[in-house]
N, C-alpha and C positions, 0 to 999 in steps of 0.2 A: 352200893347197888351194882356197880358195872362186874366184881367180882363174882355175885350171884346169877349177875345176865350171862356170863363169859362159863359157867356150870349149869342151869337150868335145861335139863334135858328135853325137858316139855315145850324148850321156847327155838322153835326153828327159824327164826331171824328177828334182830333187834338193828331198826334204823333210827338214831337220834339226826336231824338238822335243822337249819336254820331255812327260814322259806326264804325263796330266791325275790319275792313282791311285798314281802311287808318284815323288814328290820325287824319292829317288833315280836313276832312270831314264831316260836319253835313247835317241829311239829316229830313225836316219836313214834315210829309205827312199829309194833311186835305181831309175828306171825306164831299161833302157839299149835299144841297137836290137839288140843281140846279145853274144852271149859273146865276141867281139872288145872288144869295149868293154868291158865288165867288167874281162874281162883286163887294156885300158889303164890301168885307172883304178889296177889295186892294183901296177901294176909302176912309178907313176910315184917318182921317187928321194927325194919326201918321203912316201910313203905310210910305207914302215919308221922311220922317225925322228916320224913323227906316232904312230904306233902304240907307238912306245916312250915316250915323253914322254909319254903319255894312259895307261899300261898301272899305276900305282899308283892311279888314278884309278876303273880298273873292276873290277869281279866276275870279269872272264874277258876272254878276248880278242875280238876284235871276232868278228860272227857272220853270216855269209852267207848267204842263201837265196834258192833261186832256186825261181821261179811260171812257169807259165802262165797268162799274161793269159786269159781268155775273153771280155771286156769291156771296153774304156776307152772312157769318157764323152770324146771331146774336144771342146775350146775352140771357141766363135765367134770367127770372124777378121772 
């Protein structure tokens, strides 16, 4: 997975951590350039086999939501 995150041209930032209030909790937030991309990320042929192999692991199944940016701060080049 992190090989495909660390090449995905569609995917403009991947945050994985651990929440700072609850041990048990990881939370991964992806900022993408569109719902094409999205799409790519959860059709690729290890997303279902990561999803199963992590799924004794979680509360529920993984959870999607999607924003409207109104704001991004970006980087000095």
């Amino acid at each position: 997975m992190r090989s495909y995150i660390e090449r995905a041209d569609g995917q403009i930032a991947y945050v994985y951590g651990f929440d700072d209030t609850d041990p048990d909790a990881i939370v991964a937030y992806q900022l993408f350039t569109g719902e094409a991309a999205t799409d790519d990320f959860v059709k690729q042929p290890w997303f279902k086999a990561y999803e199963q192999e992590t799924a004794a692991l979680l509360a529920g199944p993984s959870e999607f939501r999607t924003i409207t940016p109104q704001w991004i701060k970006r980087g000095t080049a």
